[in-house]
N, C-alpha and C positions, 0 to 999 in steps of 0.2 A: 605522531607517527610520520614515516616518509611519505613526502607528497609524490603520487603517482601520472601518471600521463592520464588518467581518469579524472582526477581534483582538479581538471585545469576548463576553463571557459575558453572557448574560442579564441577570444580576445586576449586574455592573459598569456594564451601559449604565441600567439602572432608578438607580443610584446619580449618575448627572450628567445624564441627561435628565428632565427635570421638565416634566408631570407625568410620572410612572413609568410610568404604562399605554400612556404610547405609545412604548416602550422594547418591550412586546410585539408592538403593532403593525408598528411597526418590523421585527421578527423575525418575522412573521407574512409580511410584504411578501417578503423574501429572501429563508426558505427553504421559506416553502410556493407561494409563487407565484414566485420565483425572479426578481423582479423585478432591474435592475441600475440603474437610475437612480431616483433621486427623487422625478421629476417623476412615475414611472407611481404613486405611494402617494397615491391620491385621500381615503384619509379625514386624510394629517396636514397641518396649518395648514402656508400658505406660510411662515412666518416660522420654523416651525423648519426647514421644507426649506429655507432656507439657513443656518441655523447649522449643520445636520447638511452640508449640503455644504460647510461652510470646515472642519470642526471632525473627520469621518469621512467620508474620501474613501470612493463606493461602487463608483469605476470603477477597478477595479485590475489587470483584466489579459485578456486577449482571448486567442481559439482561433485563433491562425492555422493551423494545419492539421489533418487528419481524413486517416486512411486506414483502410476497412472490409476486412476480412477474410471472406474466401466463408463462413467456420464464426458468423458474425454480431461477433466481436474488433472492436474499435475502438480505434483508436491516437490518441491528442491528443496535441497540443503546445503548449502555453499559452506564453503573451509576456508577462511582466509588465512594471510602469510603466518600469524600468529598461533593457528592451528586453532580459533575461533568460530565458531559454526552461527550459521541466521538461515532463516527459513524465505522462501517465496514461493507464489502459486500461482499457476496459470489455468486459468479459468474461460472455459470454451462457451463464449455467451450465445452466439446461433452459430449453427454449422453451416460447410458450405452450400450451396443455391443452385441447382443446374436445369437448362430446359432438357424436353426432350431428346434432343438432340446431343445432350452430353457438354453442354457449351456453358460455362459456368456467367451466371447471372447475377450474383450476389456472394461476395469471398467469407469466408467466416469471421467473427468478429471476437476479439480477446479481451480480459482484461486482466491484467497483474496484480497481484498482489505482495507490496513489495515491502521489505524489513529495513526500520531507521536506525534499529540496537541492535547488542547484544544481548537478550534478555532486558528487562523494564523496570521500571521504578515503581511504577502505578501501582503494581501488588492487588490487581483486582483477583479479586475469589474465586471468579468464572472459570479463569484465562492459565491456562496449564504452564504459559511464559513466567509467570509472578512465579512459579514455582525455584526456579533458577535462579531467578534472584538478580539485578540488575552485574553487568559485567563492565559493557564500555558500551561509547558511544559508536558508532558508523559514521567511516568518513564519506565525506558527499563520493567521492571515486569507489569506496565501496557500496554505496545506493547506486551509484551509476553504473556497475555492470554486470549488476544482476538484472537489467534489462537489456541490456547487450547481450548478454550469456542466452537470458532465456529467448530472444527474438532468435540469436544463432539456432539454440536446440532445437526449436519448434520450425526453423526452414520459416519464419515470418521474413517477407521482403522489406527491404528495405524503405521503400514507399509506403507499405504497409502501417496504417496508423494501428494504434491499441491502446485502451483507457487505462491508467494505472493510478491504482489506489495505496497510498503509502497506510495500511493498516495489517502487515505483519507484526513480527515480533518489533515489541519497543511501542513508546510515544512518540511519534514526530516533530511534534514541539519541543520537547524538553531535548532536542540535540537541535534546536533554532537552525543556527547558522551553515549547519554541513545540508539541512536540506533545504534552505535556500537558494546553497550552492549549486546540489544537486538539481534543483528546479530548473534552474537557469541554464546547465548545461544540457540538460535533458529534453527542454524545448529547441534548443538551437537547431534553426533553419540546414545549418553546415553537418550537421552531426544528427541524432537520433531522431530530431523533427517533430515530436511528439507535443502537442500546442498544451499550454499552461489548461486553458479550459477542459481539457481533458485528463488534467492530473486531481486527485482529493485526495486533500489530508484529511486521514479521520482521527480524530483527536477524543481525549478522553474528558478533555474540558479545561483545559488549562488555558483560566480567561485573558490573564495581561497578555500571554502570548498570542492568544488570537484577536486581538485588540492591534496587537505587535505585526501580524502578517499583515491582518489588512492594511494597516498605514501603508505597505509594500506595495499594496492593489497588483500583484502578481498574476489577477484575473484564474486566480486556482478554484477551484471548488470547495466547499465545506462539509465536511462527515462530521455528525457530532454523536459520539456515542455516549448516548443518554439514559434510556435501560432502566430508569425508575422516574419517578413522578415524585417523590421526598425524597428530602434529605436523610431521614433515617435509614430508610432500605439504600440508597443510593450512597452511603458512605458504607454499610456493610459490603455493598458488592464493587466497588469503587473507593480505595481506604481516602484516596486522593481529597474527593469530595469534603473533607472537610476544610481543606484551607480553599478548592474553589466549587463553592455548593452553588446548586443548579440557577440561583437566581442571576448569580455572576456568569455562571455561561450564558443565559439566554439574552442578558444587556450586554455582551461581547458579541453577540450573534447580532443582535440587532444592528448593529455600529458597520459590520463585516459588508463590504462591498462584493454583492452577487453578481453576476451577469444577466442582465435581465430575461436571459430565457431558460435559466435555470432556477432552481428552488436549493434552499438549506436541508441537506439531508438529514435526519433524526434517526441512528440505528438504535432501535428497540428487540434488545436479546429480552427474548421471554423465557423466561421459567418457572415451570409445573409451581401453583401455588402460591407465588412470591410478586409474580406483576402481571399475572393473565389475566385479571378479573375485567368485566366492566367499568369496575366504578376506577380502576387505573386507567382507562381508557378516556373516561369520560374529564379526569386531571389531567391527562394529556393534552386533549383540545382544549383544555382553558390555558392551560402552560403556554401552547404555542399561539393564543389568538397573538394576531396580527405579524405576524413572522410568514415569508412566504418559503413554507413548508413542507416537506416529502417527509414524511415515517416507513422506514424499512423494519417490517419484522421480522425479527430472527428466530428462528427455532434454536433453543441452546441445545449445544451439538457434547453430549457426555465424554467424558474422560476418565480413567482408572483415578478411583481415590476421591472422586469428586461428591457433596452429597445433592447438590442441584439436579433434579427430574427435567428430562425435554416434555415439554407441553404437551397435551393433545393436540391434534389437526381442529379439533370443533373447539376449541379454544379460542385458536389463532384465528379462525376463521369471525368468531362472534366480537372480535378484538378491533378485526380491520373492518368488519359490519356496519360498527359504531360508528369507527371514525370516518366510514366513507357517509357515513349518515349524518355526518357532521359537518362534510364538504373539506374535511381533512385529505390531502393524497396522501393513499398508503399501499404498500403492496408488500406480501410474505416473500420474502427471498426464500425461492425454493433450493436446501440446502444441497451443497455438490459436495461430492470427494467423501461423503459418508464413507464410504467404504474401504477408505486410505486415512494415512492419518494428518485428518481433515484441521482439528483445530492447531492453532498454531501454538508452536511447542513438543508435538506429539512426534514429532518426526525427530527432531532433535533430542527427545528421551528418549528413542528408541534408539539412534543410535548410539548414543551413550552406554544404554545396557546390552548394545551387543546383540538387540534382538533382531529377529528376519523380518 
């Protein structure tokens, strides 16, 4: 595909636009004022606003649809030039802070969730994406402005940090290279700002690749969505799992360079009958002895057509019991955007069939 004024690192645009300083500018325009057109960059010369529009398209792909969630969830659907649809979500972690006085004390706090595909390969069971069926990859300039897009929509400042978890639509790994790219532009001090430690890929376990980041030591975070305790149930809900079954992820995990004050994430979708029991729980803490570990439990969040049950709450609850009885950290992600269409995929079936 055409490389965009998105797919470019700081550095590589200072390497072909001359002079170099308005290579910053440039990146000044985009992700601190979130500009999308050329015409609104009032301090660069006309003459290179049209070599930049023949040479790095800036118009690459529009919101057609929004739907807001009563807990503040917000669900997008981006269209790019191809007429190609990916989902992302912005997820309102504390609300704003104010003293009495009206005088705000603490800003609210975000976190993304952002799309590396078009649709996925994984073909897990759960995930209403597998249904679509894999399409194309996402170039790092399309991972890269749906966080531009969504910090514009949401009026987030420009200073304004927010944690962004690449686990939308798609695997992260298996497009390697564009979200590397995208990593690298996405932190940049000149541009979005956004510090590597603050970014997680959540990965469905694809070991040589995460063997492959680390060697990068890109100081990114780890999500590993792991969802069963065997290899039997975790190739049913996971088809992936059988070329890299769980033992391979967690000697991948092991190798993976953390930050020493963070922990390797472990997301644990639960569902009704299938991994709620205790004695999954009680596999789980031997799985992860010696791994310094967080477990996120998920409530699986239903979908039309699907035959997986969401848990009960005294489920979940006798789940994370265990494992805090075990000196496991674990904590139930309580689910948002129930009420919109929460899991990913859902938004992008609906518009497809044309529903409201």
């Amino acid at each position: 595909m055409t490389k965009t004024i998105y797919d470019f690192t700081l550095a590589e645009l200072q390497d072909t636009i001359k002079p170099s300083f308005r290579a910053k500018q440039i990146y000044n325009w985009i992700y601190k004022k979130y500009v999308t057109s050329y015409d609104d960059m009032k301090n660069i010369p006309k003459d290179l606003k049209a070599t930049l529009t023949e040479n790095y398209p800036i118009d690459i792909c529009k919101i057609i649809r929004i739907e807001e969630s009563s807990d503040g969830t917000k669900k997008y659907l981006f269209q790019y030039k191809d007429g190609k649809t990916a989902e992302a979500v912005v997820l309102l972690m504390k609300e704003k802070q104010k003293d009495e006085d009206g005088n705000i004390i603490k800003s609210e706090q975000y976190t993304f969730c952002i799309s590396s595909q078009v649709g996925c390969k994984v073909g897990c069971t759960f995930c209403l994406t597998a249904k679509g069926g894999f399409v194309r990859d996402l170039t790092a300039g399309e991972i890269v402005t749906q966080i531009s897009y969504l910090k514009k929509d949401n009026n987030i400042a420009e200073n304004k940090s927010v944690n962004i978890v690449y686990m939308g639509m798609g695997e992260p790994l298996d497009n390697f290279k564009n979200l590397v790219q995208a990593i690298k532009i996405i932190s940049d001090p000149d541009g979005l700002s956004i510090a590597t430690r603050r970014q997680t890929i959540s990965t469905s376990g694809i070991s040589t690749k995460i063997e492959k980041l680390g060697q990068l030591d890109l100081v990114v975070q780890l999500a590993i969505s792991l969802h069963a305790v065997d290899d039997d149930l975790r190739s049913e809900l996971i088809p992936m799992n059988k070329a890299y079954n769980i033992q391979s992820i967690i000697e991948a995990v092991k190798k993976f360079p953390i930050d020493t004050r963070k922990k390797v994430m472990f997301e644990y979708l639960v569902i009704k009958d299938k991994n709620d029991d205790v004695k999954s729980a009680d596999k789980l803490v031997k799985l992860l002895n010696g791994i310094d570990a967080k477990v996120n439990l998920i409530f699986f969040n239903p979908f039309p057509g699907t035959s997986y049950e969401r848990p009960s709450k005294n489920s979940m609850v006798k789940f994370q019991e265990y494992l805090l009885s075990k000196n496991l950290t674990c904590t139930i992600r309580e689910s948002k955007g129930i009420d919109i269409s929460a899991a990913c995929g859902q938004l992008k079936e609906k518009e497809q069939n044309g529903n409201s």
